[in-house]
VOVOMI-948309 format. One record per residue: x, y, z of N, C-alpha, C, CB in turn; chain; residue number from 1. Coordinates in steps of 0.02 Angstrom, whole numbers, m for minus. Glycine has a CB too. Example, Ala and Ser with C-alpha at 12.3 -4.5 7.8 and 13.67 -1.06 7.14 Angstrom:
// VOVOMI-948309
rec n.x:660 | n.y:m284 | n.z:390 | ca.x:615 | ca.y:m225 | ca.z:390 | c.x:660 | c.y:m165 | c.z:390 | cb.x:565 | cb.y:m224 | cb.z:452 | chaine:A | num:1 .
rec n.x:642 | n.y:m112 | n.z:354 | ca.x:684 | ca.y:m53 | ca.z:357 | c.x:645 | c.y:2 | c.z:394 | cb.x:704 | cb.y:m30 | cb.z:286 | chaine:A | num:2 .
END
This chain:
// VOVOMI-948309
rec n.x:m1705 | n.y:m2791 | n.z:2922 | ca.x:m1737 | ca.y:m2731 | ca.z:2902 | c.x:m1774 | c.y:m2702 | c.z:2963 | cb.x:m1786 | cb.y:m2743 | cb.z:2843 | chaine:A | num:1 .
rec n.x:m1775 | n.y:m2630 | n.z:2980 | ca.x:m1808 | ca.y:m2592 | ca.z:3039 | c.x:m1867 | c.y:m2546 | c.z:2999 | cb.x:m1745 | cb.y:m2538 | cb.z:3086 | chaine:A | num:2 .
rec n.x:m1913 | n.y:m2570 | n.z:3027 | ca.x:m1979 | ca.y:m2544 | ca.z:2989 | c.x:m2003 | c.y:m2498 | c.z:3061 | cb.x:m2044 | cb.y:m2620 | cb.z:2957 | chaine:A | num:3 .
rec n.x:m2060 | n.y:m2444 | n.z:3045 | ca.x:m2079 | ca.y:m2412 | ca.z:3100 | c.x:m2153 | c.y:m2451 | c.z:3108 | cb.x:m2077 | cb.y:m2325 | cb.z:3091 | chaine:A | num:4 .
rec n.x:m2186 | n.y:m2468 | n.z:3158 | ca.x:m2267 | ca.y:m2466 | ca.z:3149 | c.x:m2314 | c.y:m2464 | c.z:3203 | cb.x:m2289 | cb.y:m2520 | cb.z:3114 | chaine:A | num:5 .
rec n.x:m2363 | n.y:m2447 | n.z:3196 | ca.x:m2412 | ca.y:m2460 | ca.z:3234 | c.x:m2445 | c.y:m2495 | c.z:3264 | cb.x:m2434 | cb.y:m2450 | cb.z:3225 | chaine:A | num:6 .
rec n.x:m2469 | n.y:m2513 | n.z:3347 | ca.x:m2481 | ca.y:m2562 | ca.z:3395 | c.x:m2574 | c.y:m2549 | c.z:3367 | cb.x:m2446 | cb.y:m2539 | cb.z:3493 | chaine:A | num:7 .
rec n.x:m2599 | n.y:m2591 | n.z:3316 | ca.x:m2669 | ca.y:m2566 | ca.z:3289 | c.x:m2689 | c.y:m2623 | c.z:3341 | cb.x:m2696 | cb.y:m2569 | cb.z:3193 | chaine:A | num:8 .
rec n.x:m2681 | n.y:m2673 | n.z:3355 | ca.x:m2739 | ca.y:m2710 | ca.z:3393 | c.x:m2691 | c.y:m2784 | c.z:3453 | cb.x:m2806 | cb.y:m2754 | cb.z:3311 | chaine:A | num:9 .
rec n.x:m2703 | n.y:m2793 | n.z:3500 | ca.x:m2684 | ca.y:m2828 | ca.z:3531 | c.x:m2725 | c.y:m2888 | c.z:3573 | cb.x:m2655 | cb.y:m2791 | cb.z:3557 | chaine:A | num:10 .
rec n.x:m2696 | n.y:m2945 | n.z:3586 | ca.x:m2725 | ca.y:m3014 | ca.z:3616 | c.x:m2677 | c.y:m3034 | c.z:3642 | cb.x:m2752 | cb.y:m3068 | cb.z:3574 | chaine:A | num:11 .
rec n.x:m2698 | n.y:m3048 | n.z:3722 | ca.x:m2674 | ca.y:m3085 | ca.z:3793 | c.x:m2729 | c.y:m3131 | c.z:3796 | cb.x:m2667 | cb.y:m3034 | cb.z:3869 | chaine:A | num:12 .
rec n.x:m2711 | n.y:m3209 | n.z:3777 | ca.x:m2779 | ca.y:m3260 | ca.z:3794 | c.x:m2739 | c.y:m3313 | c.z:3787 | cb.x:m2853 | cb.y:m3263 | cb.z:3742 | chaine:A | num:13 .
rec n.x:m2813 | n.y:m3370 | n.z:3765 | ca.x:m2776 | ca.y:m3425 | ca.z:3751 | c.x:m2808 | c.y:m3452 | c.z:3695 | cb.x:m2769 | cb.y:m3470 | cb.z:3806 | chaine:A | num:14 .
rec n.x:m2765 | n.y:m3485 | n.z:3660 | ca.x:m2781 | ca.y:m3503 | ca.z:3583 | c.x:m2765 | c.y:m3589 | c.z:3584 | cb.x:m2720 | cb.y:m3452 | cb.z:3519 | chaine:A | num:15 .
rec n.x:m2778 | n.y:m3630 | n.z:3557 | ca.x:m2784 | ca.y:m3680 | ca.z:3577 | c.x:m2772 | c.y:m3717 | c.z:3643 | cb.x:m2764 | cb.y:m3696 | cb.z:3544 | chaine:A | num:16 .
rec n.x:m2776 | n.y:m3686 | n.z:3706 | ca.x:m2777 | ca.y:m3707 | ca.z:3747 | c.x:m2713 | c.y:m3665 | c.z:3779 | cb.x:m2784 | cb.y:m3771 | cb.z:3738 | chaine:A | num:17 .
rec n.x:m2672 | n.y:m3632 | n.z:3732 | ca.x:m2600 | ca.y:m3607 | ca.z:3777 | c.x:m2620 | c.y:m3517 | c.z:3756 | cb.x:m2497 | cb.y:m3649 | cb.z:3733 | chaine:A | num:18 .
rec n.x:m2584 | n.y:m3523 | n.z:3832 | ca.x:m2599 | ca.y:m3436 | ca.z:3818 | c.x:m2550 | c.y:m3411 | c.z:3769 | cb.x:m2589 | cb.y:m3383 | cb.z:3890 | chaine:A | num:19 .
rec n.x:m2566 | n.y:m3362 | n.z:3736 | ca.x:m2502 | ca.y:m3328 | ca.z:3702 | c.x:m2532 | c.y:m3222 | c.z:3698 | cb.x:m2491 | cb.y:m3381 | cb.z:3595 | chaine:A | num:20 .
rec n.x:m2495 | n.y:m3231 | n.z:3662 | ca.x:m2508 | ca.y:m3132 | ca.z:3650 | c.x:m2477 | c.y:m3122 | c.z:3603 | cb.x:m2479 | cb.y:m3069 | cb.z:3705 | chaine:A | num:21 .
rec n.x:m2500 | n.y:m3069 | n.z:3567 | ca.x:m2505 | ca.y:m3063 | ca.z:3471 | c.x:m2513 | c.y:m2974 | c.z:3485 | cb.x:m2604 | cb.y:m3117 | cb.z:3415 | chaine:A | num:22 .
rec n.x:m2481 | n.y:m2916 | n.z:3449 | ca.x:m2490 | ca.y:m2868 | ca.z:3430 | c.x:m2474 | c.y:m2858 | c.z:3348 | cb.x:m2460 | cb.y:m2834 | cb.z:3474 | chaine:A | num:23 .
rec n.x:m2541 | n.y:m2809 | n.z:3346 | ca.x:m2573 | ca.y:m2826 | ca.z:3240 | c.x:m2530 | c.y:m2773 | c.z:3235 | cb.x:m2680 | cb.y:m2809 | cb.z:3193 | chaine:A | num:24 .
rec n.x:m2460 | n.y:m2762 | n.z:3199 | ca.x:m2436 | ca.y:m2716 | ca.z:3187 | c.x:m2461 | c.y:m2680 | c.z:3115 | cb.x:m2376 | cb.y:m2733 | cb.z:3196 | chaine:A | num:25 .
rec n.x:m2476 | n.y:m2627 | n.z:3110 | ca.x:m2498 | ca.y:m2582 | ca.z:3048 | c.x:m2431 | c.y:m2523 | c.z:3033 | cb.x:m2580 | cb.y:m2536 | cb.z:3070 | chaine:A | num:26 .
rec n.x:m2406 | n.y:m2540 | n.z:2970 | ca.x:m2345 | ca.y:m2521 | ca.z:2972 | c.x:m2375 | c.y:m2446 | c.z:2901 | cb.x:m2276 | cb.y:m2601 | cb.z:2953 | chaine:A | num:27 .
rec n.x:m2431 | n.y:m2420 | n.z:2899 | ca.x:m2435 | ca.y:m2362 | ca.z:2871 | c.x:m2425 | c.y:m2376 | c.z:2805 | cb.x:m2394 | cb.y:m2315 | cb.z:2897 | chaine:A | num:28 .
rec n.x:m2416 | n.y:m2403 | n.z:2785 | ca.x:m2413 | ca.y:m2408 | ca.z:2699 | c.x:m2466 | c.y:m2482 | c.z:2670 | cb.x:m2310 | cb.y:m2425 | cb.z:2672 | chaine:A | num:29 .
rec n.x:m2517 | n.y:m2479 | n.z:2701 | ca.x:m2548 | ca.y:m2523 | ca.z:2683 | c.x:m2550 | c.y:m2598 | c.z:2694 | cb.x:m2542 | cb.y:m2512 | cb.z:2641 | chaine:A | num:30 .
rec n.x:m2482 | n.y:m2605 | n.z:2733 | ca.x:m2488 | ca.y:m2659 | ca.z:2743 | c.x:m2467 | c.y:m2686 | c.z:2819 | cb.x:m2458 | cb.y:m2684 | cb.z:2693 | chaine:A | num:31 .
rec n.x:m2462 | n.y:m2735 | n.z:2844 | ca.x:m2458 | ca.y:m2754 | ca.z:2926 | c.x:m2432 | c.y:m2834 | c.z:2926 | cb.x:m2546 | cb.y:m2746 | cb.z:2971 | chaine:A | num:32 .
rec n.x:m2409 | n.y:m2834 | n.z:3001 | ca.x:m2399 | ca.y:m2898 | ca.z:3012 | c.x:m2418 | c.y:m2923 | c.z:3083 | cb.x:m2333 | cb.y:m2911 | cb.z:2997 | chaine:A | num:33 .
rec n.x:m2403 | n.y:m2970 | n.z:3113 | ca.x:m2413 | ca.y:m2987 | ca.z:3177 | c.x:m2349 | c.y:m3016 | c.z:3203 | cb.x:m2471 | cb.y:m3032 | cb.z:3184 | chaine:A | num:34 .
rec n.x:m2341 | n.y:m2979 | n.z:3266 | ca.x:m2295 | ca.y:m3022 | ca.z:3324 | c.x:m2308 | c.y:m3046 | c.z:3374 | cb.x:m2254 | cb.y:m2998 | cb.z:3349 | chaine:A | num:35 .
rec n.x:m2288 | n.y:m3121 | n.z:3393 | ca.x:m2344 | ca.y:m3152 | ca.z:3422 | c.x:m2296 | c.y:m3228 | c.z:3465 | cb.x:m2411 | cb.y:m3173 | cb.z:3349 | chaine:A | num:36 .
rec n.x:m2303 | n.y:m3227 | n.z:3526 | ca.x:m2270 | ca.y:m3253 | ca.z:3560 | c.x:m2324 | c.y:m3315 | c.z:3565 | cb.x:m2244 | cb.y:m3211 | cb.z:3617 | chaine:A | num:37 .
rec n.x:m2309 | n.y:m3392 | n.z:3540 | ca.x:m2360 | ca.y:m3419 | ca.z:3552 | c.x:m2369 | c.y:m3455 | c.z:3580 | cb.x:m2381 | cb.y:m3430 | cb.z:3524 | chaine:A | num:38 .
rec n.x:m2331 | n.y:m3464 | n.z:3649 | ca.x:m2342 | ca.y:m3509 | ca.z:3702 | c.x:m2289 | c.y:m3469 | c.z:3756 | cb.x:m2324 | cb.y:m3595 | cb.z:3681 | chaine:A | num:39 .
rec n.x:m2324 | n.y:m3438 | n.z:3812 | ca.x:m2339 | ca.y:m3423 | ca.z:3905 | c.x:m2342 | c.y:m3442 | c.z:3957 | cb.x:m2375 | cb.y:m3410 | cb.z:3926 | chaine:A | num:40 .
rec n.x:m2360 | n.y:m3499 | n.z:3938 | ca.x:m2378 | ca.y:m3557 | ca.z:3988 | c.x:m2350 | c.y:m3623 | c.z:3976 | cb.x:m2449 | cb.y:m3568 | cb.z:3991 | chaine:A | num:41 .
rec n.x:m2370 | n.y:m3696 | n.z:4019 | ca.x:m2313 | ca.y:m3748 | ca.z:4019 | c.x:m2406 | c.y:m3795 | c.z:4044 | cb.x:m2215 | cb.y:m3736 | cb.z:4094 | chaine:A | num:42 .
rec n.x:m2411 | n.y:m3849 | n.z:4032 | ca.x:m2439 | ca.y:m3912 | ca.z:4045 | c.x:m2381 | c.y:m3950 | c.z:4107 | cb.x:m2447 | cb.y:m3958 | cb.z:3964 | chaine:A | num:43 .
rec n.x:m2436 | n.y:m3930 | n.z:4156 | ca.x:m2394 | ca.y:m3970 | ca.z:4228 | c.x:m2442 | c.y:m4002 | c.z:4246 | cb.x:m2363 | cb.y:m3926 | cb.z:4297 | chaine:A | num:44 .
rec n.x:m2465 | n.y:m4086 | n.z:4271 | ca.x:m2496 | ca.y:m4119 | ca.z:4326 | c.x:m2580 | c.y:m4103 | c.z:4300 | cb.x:m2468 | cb.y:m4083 | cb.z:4409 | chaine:A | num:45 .
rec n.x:m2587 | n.y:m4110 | n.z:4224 | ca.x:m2647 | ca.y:m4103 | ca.z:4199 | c.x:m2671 | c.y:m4016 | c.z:4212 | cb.x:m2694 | cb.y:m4162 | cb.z:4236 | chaine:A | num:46 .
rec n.x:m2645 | n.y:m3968 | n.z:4195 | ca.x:m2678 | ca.y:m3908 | ca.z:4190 | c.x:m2608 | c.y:m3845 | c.z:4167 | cb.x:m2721 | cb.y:m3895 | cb.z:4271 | chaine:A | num:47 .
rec n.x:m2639 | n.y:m3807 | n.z:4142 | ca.x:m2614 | ca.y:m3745 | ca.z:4108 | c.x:m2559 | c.y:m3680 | c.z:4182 | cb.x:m2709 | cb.y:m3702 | cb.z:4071 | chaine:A | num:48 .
rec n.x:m2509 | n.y:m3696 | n.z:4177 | ca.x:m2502 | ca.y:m3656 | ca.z:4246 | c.x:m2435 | c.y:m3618 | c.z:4189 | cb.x:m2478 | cb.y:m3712 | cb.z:4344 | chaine:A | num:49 .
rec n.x:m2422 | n.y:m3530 | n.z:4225 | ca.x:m2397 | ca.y:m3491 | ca.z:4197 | c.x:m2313 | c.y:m3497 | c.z:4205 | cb.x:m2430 | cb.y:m3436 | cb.z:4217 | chaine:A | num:50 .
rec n.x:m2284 | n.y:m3475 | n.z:4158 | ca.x:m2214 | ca.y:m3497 | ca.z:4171 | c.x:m2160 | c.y:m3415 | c.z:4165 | cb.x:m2193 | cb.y:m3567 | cb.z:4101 | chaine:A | num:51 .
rec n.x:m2102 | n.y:m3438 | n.z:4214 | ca.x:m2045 | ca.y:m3362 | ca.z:4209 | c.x:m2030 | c.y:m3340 | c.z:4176 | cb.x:m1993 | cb.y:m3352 | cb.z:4223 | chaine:A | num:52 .
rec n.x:m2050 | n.y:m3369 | n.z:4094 | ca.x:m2026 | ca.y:m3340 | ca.z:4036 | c.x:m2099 | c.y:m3284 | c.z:4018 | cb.x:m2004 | cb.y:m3408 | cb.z:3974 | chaine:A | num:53 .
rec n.x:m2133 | n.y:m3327 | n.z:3998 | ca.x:m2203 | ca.y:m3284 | ca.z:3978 | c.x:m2218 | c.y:m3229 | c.z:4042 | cb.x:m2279 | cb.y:m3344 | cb.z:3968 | chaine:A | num:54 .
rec n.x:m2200 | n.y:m3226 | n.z:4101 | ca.x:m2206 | ca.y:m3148 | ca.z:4131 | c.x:m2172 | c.y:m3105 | c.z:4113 | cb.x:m2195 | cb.y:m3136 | cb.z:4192 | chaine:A | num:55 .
rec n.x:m2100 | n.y:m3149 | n.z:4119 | ca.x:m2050 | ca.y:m3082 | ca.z:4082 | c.x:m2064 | c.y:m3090 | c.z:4021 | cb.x:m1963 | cb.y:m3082 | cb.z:4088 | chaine:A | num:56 .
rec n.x:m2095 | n.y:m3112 | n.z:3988 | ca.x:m2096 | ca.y:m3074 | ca.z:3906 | c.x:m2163 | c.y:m3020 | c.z:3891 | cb.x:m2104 | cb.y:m3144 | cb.z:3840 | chaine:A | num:57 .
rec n.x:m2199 | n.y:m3045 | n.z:3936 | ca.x:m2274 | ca.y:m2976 | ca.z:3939 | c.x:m2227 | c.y:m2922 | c.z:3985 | cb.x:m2377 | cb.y:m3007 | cb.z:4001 | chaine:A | num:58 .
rec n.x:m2189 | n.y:m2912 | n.z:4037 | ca.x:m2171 | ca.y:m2861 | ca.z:4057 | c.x:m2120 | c.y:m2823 | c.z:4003 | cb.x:m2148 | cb.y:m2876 | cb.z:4119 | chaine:A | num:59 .
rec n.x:m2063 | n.y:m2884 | n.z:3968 | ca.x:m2024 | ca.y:m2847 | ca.z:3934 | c.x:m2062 | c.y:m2810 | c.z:3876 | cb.x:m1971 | cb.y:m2888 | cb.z:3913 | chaine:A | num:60 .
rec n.x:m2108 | n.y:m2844 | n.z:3857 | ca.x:m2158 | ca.y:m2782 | ca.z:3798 | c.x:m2192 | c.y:m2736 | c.z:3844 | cb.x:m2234 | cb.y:m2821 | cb.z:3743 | chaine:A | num:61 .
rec n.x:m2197 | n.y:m2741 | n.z:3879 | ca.x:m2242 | ca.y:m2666 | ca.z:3898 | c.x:m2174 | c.y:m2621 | c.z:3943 | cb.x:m2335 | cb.y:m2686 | cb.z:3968 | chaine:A | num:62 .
rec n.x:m2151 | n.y:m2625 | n.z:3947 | ca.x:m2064 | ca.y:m2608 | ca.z:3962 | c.x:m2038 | c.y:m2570 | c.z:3919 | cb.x:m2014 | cb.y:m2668 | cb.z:3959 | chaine:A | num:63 .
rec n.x:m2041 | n.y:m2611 | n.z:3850 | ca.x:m2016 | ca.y:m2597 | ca.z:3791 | c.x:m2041 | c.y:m2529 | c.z:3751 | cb.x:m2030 | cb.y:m2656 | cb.z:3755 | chaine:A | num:64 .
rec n.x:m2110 | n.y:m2543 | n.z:3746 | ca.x:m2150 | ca.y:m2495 | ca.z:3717 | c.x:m2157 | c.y:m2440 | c.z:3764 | cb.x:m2214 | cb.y:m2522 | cb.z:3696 | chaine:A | num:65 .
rec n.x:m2146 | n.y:m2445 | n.z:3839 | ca.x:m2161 | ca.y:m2383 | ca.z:3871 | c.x:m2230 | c.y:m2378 | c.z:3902 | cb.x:m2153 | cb.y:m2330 | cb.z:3823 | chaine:A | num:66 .
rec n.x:m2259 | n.y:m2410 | n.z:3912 | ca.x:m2328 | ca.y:m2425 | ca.z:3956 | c.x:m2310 | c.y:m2480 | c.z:4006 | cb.x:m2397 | cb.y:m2453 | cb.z:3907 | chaine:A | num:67 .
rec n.x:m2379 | n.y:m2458 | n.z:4061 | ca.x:m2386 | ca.y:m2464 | ca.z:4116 | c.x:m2425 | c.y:m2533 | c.z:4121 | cb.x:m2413 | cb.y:m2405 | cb.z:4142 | chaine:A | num:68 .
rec n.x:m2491 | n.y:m2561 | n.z:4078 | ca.x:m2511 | ca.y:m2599 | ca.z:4067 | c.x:m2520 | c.y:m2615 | c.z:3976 | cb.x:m2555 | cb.y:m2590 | cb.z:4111 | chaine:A | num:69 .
rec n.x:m2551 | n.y:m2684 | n.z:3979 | ca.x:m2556 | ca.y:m2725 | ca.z:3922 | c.x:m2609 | c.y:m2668 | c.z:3862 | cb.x:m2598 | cb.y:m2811 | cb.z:3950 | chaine:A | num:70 .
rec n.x:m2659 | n.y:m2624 | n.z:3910 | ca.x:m2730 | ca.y:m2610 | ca.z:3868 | c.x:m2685 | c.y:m2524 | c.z:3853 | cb.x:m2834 | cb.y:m2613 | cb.z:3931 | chaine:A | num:71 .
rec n.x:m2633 | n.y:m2527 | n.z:3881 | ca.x:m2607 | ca.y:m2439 | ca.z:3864 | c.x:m2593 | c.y:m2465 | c.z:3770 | cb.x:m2499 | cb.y:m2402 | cb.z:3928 | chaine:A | num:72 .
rec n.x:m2558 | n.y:m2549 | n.z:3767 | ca.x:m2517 | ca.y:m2534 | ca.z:3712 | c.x:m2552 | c.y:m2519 | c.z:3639 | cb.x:m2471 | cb.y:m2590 | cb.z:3706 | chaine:A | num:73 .
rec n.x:m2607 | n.y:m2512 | n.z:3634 | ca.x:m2635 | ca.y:m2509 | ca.z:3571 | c.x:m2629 | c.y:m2455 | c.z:3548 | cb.x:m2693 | cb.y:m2525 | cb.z:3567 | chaine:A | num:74 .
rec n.x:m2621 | n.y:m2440 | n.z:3504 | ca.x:m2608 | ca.y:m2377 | ca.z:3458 | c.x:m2539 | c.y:m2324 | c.z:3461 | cb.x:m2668 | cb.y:m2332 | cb.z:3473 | chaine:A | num:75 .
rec n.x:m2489 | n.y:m2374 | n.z:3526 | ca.x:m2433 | ca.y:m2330 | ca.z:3520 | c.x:m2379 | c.y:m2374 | c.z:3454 | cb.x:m2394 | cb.y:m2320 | cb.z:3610 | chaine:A | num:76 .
rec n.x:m2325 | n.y:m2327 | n.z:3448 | ca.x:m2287 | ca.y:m2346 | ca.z:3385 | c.x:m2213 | c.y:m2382 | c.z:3422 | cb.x:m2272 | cb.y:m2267 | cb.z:3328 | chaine:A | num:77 .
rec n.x:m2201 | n.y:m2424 | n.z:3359 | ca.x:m2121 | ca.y:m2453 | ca.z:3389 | c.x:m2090 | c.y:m2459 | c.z:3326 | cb.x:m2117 | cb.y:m2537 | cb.z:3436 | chaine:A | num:78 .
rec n.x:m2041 | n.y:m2486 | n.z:3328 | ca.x:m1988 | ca.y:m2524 | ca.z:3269 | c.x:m1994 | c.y:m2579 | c.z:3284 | cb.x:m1910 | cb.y:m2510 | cb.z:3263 | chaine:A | num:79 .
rec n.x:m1981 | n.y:m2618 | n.z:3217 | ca.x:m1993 | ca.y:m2691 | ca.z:3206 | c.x:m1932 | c.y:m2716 | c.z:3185 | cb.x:m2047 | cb.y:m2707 | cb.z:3157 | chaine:A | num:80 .
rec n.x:m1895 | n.y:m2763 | n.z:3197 | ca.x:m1847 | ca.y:m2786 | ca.z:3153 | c.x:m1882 | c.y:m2863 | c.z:3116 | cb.x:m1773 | cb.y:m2797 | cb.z:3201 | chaine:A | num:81 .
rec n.x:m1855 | n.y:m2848 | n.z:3054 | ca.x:m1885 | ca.y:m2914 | ca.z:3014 | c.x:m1819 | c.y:m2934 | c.z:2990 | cb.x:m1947 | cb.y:m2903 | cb.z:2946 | chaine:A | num:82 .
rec n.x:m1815 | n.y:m3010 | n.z:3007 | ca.x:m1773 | ca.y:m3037 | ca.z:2966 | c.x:m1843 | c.y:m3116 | c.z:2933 | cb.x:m1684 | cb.y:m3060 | cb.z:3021 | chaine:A | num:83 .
rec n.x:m1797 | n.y:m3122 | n.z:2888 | ca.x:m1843 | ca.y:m3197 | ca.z:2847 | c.x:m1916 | c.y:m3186 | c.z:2853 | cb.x:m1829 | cb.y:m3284 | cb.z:2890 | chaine:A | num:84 .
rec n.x:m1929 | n.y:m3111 | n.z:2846 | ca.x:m2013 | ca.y:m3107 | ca.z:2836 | c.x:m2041 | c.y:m3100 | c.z:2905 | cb.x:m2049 | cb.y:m3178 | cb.z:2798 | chaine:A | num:85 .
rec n.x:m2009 | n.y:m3106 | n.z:2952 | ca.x:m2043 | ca.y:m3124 | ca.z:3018 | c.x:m2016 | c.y:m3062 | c.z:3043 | cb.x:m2025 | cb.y:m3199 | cb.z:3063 | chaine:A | num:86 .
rec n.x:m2063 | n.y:m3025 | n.z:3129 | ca.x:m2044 | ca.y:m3006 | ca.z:3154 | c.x:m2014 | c.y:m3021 | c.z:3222 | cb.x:m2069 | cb.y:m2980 | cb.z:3142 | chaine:A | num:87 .
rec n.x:m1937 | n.y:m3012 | n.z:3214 | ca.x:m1901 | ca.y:m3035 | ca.z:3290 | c.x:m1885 | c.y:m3005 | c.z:3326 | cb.x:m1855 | cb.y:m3063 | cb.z:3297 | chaine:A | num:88 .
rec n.x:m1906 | n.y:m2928 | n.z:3339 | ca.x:m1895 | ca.y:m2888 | ca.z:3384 | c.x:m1941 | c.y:m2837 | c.z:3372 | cb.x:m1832 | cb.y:m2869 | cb.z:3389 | chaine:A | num:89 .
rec n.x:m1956 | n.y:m2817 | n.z:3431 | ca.x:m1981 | ca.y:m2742 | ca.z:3428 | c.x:m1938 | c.y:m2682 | c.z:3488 | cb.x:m2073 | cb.y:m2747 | cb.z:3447 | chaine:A | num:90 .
rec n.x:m1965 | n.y:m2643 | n.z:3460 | ca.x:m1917 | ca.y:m2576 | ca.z:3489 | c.x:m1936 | c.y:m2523 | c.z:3508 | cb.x:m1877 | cb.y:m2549 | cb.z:3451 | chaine:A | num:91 .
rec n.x:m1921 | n.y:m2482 | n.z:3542 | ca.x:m1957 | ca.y:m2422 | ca.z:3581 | c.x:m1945 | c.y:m2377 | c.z:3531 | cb.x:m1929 | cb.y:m2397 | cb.z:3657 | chaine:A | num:92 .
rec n.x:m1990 | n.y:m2345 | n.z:3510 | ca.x:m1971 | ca.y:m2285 | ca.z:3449 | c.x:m1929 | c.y:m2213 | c.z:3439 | cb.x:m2028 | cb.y:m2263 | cb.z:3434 | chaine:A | num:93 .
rec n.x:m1906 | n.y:m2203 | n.z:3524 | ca.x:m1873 | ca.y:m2168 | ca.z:3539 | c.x:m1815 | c.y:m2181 | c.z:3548 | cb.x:m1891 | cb.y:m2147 | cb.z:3572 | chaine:A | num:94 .
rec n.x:m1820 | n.y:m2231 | n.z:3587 | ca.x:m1733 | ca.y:m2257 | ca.z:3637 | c.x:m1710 | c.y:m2321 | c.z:3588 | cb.x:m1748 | cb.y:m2299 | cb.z:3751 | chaine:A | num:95 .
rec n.x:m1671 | n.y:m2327 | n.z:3614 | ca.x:m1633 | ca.y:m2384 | ca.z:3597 | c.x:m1624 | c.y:m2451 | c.z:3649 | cb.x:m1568 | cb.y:m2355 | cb.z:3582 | chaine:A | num:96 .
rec n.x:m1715 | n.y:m2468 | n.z:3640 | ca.x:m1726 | ca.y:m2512 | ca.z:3679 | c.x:m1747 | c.y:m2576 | c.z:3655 | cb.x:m1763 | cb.y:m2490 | cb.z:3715 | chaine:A | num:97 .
rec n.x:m1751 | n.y:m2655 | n.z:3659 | ca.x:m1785 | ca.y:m2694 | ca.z:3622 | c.x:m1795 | c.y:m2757 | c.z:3635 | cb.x:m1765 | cb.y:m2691 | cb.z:3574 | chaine:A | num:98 .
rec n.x:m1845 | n.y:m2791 | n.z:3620 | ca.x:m1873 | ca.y:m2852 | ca.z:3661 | c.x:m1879 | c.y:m2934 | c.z:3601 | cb.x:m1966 | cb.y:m2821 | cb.z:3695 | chaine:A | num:99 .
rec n.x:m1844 | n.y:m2939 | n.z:3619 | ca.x:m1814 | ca.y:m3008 | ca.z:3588 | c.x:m1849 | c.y:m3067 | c.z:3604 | cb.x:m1744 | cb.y:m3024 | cb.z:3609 | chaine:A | num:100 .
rec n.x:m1912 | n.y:m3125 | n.z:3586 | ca.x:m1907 | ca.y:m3182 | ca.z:3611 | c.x:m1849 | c.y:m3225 | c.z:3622 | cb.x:m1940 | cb.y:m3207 | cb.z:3584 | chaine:A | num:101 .
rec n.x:m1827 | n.y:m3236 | n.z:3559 | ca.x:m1770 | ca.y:m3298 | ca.z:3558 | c.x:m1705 | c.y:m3253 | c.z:3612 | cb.x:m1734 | cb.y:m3320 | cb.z:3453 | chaine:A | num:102 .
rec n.x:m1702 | n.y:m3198 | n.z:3627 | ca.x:m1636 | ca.y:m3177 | ca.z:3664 | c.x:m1665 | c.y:m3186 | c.z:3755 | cb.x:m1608 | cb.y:m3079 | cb.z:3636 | chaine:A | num:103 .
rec n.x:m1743 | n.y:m3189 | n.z:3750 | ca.x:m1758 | ca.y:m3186 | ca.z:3820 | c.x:m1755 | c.y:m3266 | c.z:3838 | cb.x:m1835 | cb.y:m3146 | cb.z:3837 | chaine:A | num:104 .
rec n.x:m1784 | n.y:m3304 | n.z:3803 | ca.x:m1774 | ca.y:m3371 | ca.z:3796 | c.x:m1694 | c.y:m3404 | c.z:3807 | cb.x:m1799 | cb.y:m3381 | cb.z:3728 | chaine:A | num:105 .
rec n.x:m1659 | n.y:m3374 | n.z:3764 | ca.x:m1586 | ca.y:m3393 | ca.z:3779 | c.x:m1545 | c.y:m3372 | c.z:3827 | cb.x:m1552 | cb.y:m3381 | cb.z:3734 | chaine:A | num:106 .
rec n.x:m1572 | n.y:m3318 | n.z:3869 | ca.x:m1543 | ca.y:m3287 | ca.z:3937 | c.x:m1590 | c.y:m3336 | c.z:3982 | cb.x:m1557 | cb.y:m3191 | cb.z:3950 | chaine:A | num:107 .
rec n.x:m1656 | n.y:m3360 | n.z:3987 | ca.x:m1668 | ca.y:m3400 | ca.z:4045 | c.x:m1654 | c.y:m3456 | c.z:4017 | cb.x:m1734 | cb.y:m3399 | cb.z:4079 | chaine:A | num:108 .
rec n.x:m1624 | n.y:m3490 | n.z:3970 | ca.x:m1628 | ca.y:m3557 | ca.z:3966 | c.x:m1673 | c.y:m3596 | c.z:3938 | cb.x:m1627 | cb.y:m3575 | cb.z:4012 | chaine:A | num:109 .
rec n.x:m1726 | n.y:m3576 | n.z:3905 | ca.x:m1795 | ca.y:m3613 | ca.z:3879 | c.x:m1782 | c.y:m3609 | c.z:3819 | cb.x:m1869 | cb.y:m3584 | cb.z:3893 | chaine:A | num:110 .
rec n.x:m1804 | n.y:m3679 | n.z:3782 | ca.x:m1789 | ca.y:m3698 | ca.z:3741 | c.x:m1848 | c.y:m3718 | c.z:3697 | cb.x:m1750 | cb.y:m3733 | cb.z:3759 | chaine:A | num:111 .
END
């Protein structure tokens, strides 16, 4: 299913110890969901160090949506694809553009 919605609130941090990033989608009819990548980073040699997937997946969302940085994306709109309740893509609301975890994951190899 392709739903349209709104970028109402966003988080780049770290949540139990791993960074991740979450945008609160508000899809206009009362109700919302979250998409939310939840691990960026990798445990190397006792400490938190950043990995090639989690850059390209903060660039491919702000890519995606059409901004320049992370703090532009709040309040602009995208498409969502939901399958099984979840959201697994989002999409530029104009183009026919779209940012996949599991497809960015399966093009570098991370598993």
């Amino acid at each position: 299913m392709i739903k349209n919605a709104q970028i109402e609130d966003t988080t780049l941090g770290f949540d139990r110890g791993c960074l991740t990033c979450v945008l609160a989608l508000d899809y206009g009819d009362d109700s919302g969901q979250c998409f939310s990548l939840p691990i960026l980073d990798e445990w190397v040699e006792g400490r938190r160090v950043g990995t090639a997937y989690g850059t390209e997946a903060i660039i491919d969302i702000l890519q995606t949506v059409g901004v320049g940085s992370w703090e532009e994306l709040r309040g602009k709109h995208v498409r969502t694809s939901i399958e099984d309740g979840l959201v697994r893509r989002i999409g530029n609301i104009l183009k026919d553009v779209w940012f996949s975890p599991e497809e960015l994951a399966k093009a570098m190899g991370v598993t």
